[in-house]
C-alpha distance (Angstrom), angle and dihedral (degrees) to the residues before:
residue distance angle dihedral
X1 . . .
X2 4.07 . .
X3 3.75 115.0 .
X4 3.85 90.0 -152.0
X5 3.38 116.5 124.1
X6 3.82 118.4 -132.9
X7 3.85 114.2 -97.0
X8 4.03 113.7 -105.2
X9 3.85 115.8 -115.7
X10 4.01 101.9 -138.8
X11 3.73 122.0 -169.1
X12 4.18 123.6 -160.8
X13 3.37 109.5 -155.3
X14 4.10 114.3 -161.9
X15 3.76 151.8 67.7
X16 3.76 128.3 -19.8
X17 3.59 117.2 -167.6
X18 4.13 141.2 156.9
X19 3.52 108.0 -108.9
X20 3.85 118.8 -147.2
X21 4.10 110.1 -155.1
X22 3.01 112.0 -159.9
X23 4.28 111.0 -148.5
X24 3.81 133.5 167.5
X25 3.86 88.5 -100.5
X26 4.01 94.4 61.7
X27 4.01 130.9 -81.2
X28 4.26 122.4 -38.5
X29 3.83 121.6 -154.8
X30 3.48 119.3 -153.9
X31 3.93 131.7 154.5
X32 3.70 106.2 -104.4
X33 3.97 146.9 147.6
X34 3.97 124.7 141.3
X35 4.32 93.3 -100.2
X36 4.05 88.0 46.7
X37 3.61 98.9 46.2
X38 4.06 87.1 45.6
X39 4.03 86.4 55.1
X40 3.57 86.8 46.5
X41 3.28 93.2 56.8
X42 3.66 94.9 43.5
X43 3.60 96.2 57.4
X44 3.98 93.4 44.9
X45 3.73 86.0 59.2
X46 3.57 94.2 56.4
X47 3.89 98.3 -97.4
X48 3.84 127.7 156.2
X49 4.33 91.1 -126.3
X50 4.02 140.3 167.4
X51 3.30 127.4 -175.5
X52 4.15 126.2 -157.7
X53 3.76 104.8 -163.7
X54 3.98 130.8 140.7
X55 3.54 122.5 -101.9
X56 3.90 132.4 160.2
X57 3.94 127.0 -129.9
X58 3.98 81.6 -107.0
X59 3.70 126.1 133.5
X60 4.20 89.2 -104.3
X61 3.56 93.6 44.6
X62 4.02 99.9 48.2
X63 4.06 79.9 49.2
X64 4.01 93.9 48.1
X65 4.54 81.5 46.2
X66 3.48 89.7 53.2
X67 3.35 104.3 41.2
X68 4.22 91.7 51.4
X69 3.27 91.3 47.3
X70 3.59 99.2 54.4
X71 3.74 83.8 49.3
X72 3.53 97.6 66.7
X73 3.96 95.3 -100.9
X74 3.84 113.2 126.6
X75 3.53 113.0 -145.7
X76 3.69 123.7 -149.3
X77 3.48 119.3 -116.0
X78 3.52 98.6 -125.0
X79 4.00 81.5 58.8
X80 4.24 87.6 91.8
X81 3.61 96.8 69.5
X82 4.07 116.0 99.5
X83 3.63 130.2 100.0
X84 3.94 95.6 -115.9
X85 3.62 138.8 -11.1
X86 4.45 120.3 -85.6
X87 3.45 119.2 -135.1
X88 3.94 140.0 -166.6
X89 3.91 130.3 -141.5
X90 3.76 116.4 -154.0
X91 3.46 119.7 -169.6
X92 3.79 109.5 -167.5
X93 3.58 122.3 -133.2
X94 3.67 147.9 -132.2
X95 3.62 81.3 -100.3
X96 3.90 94.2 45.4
X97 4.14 84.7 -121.4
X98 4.06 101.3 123.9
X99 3.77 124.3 -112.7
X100 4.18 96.8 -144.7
X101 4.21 124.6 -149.7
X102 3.88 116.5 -169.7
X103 3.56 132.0 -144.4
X104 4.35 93.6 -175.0
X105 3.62 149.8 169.2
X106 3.22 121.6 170.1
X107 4.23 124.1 -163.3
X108 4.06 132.6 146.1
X109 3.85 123.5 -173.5
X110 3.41 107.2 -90.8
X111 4.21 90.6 -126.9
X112 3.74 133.7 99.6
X113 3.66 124.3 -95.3
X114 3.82 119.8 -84.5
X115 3.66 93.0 -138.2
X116 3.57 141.5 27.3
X117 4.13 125.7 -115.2
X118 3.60 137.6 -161.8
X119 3.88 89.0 -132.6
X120 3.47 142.8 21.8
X121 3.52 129.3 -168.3
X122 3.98 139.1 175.9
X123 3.57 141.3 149.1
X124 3.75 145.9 141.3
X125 4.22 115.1 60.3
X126 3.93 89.7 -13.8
X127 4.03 89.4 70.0
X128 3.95 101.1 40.3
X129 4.10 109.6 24.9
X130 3.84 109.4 86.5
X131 3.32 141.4 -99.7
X132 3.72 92.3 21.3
X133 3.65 92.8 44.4
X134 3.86 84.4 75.9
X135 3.48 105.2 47.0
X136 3.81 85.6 54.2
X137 4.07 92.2 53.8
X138 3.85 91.7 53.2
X139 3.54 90.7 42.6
X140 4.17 80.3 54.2
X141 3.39 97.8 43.0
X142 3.49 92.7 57.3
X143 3.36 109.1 38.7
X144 3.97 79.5 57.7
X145 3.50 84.4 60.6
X146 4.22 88.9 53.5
X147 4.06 97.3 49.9
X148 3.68 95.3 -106.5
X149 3.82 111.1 155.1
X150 4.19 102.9 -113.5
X151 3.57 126.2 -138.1
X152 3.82 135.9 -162.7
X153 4.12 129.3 -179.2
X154 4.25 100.9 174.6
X155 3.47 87.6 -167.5
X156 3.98 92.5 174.9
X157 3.33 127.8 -136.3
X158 3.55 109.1 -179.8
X159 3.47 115.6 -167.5
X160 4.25 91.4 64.2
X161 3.41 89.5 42.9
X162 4.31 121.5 105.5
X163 3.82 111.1 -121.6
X164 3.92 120.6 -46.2
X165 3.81 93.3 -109.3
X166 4.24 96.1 51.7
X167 3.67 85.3 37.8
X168 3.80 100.6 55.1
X169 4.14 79.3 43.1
X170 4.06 85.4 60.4
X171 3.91 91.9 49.5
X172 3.18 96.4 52.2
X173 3.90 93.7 43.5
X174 3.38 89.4 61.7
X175 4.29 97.2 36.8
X176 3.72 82.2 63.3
X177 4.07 89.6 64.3
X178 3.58 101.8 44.8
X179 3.64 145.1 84.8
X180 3.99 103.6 -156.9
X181 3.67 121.7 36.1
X182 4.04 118.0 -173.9
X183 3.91 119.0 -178.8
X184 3.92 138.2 154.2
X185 3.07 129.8 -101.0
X186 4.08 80.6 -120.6
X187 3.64 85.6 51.3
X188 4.24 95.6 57.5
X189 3.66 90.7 40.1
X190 3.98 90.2 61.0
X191 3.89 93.6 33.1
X192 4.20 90.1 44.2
X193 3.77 103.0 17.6
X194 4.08 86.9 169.9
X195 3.78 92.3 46.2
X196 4.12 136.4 92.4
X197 3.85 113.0 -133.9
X198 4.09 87.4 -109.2
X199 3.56 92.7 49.9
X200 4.21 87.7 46.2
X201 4.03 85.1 53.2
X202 3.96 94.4 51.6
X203 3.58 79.8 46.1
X204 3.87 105.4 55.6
X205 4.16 94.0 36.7
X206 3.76 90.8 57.2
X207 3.89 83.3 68.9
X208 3.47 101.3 61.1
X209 4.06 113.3 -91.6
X210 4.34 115.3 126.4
X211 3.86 93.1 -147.5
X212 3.94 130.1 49.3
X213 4.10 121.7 -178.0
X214 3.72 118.2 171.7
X215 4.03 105.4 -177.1
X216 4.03 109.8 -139.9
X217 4.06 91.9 -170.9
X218 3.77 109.1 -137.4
X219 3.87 85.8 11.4
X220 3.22 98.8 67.3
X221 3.57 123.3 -134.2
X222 3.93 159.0 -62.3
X223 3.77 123.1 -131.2
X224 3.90 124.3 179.5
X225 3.83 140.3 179.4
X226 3.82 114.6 178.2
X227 3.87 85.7 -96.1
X228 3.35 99.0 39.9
X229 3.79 154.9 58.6
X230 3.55 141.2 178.3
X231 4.37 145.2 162.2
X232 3.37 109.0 -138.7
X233 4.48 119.3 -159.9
X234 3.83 115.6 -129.2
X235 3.43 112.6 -115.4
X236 4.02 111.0 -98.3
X237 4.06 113.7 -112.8
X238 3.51 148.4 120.9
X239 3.79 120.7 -74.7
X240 3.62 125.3 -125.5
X241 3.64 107.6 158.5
X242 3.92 126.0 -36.4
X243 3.78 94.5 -131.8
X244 3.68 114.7 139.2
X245 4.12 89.7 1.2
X246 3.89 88.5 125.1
X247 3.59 96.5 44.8
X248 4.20 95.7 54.0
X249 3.82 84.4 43.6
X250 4.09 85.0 60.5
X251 3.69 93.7 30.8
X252 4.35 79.6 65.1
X253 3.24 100.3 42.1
X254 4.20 91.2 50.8
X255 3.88 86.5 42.1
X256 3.92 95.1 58.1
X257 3.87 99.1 38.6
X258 4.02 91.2 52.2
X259 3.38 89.0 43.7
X260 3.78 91.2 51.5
X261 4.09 88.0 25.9
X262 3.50 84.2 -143.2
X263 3.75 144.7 77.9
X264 3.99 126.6 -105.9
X265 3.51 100.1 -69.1
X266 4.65 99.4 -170.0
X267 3.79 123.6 23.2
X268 4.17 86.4 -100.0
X269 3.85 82.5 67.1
X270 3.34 99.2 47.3
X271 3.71 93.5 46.0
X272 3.89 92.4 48.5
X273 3.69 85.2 51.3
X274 3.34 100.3 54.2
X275 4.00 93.2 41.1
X276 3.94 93.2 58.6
X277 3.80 90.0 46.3
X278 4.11 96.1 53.6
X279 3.51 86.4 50.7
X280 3.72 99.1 48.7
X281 3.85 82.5 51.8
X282 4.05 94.0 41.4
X283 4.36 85.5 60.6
X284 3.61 85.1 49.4
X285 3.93 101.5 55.2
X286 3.87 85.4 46.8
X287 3.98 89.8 65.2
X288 3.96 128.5 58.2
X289 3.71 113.1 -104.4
X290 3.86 131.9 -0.5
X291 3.49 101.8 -41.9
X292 3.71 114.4 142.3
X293 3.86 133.6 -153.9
X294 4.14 119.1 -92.2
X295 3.28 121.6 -131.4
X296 3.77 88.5 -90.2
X297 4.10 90.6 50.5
X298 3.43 89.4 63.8
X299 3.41 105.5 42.1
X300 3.78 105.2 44.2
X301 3.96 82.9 41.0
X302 3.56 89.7 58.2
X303 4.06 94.4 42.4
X304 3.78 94.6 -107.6
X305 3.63 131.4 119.9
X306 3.89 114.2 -92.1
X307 3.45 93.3 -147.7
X308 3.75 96.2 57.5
X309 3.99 107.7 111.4
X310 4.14 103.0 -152.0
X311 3.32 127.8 53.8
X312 3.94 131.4 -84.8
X313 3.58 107.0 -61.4
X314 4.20 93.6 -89.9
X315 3.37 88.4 74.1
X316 3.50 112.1 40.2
């Protein structure tokens, strides 16, 4: 009898958009949004993924349909179903971090899935920018109800956001439902303006998730369980852009735990955890754009076989 476990089905639930960068040589269009580029990611690592997004029979969103598709992302049907096609405007900075202006709508069918998942993830617009923002908490809510592992990147954007008192109400909604939670450091400064990034973590595992990340950038980053803690160095490399850096970072982290359908159980798992995702996002901020690391990236980046199946030995 095989000892291989059956692969997880993931879903990403959330915005996909064309993003327009704007760079000293003249505009680049690429398909783009925080829940595709996670699905992106997903798939590149090797990961059984679907993604239920709104996109219109436009020219940018037939592009953004092919494009995910010949990624590896399956996109639910009900995906095809908005009035036009969002976009994003980065302007890159002296820093080469990207300054971002939206042109968004944001609608789901209001319906239940068709299937069930292992794990569900959103974030970013999809969770805060009504009326799609509800259809994604019900769709939450109950796939709590079902056992799937939950999910939830912030990944703020503050100018479509409501006011900063309803919309630290909506994060926390939605904390209350999940498993994982990964923000910024950017992100708990605007949330918890009065709060340090430890404090934020006490915080946010008080309501309920198993696994807190909080991104710090160039400084690495925090991880926490209930039991335990640990600061994590970025990897060291050249920066092109930090487009989609976040969104590989999560792509890892959802890769591992559905691989392990589990989260870190020991601080040597959570540390091996967070080590494979800073380097999945270190290969990204060496590219332009949101273009995340295969499975091969990753593995030959991090000195390990790519055609090894499990996870680094941590994790196993």
């Amino acid at each position: 009898m095989s000892s291989v476990m059956p692969q997880s089905r993931i879903l990403v639930v959330g915005e996909a958009l064309m993003d327009i960068v704007s760079r000293e040589e003249g505009l680049d269009r690429h398909p783009g949004g925080s829940p595709a580029n996670v699905a992106v990611g997903l798939a590149r690592l090797g990961s059984d993924v679907s993604l239920l997004t709104g996109l219109a029979e436009d020219a940018m969103g037939l592009t953004i349909w092919r494009y995910l598709e010949s990624q590896g992302v399956k996109l639910l049907p009900s995906s095809l179903h908005a009035a036009r096609t969002s976009s994003a405007t980065a302007v890159l900075q002296n820093d080469r971090a990207a300054k971002y202006h939206f042109d968004v709508e944001w609608t789901l069918p209001a319906r239940p899935l068709d299937a069930a998942f292992d794990v569900i993830h959103t974030g970013s617009i999809a969770a805060f920018l009504e009326p799609g923002a509800a259809s994604v908490r019900r769709i939450f809510q109950q796939a709590s109800k079902d056992g799937a592992l939950l999910s939830f990147d912030p990944n703020i954007r503050p100018q479509l956001l409501p006011p900063h008192p309803v919309s630290v109400g909506m994060f926390e909604m939605m904390v209350e439902n999940v498993d994982v939670v990964k923000l910024s450091d950017e992100d708990a400064e605007w949330l918890y303006p009065q709060i340090a990034i430890d404090g934020v973590i006490e915080k946010l595992l008080t309501r309920g998730p198993g696994l807190i990340i909080i991104t710090r950038g160039a400084a690495g980053a925090n991880l926490a369980t209930k039991a335990n803690r640990c600061r994590m160095p970025a990897d060291s490399i050249d920066v092109v852009d930090t487009i989609g850096a976040g969104d590989s970072y999560m792509a890892a982290v959802l890769n591992l735990v559905a691989t392990t359908k589990r989260l870190p159980r020991d601080l040597a798992e959570l540390e091996a955890l967070g080590s494979l995702a800073a380097t999945a996002a270190a290969i990204t901020v060496s590219r332009a754009g949101a273009q995340p690391p295969t499975r091969q990236d990753l593995y030959q980046f991090a000195g390990v076989s790519p055609t090894v199946s499990c996870p680094p030995h941590h994790l196993r």
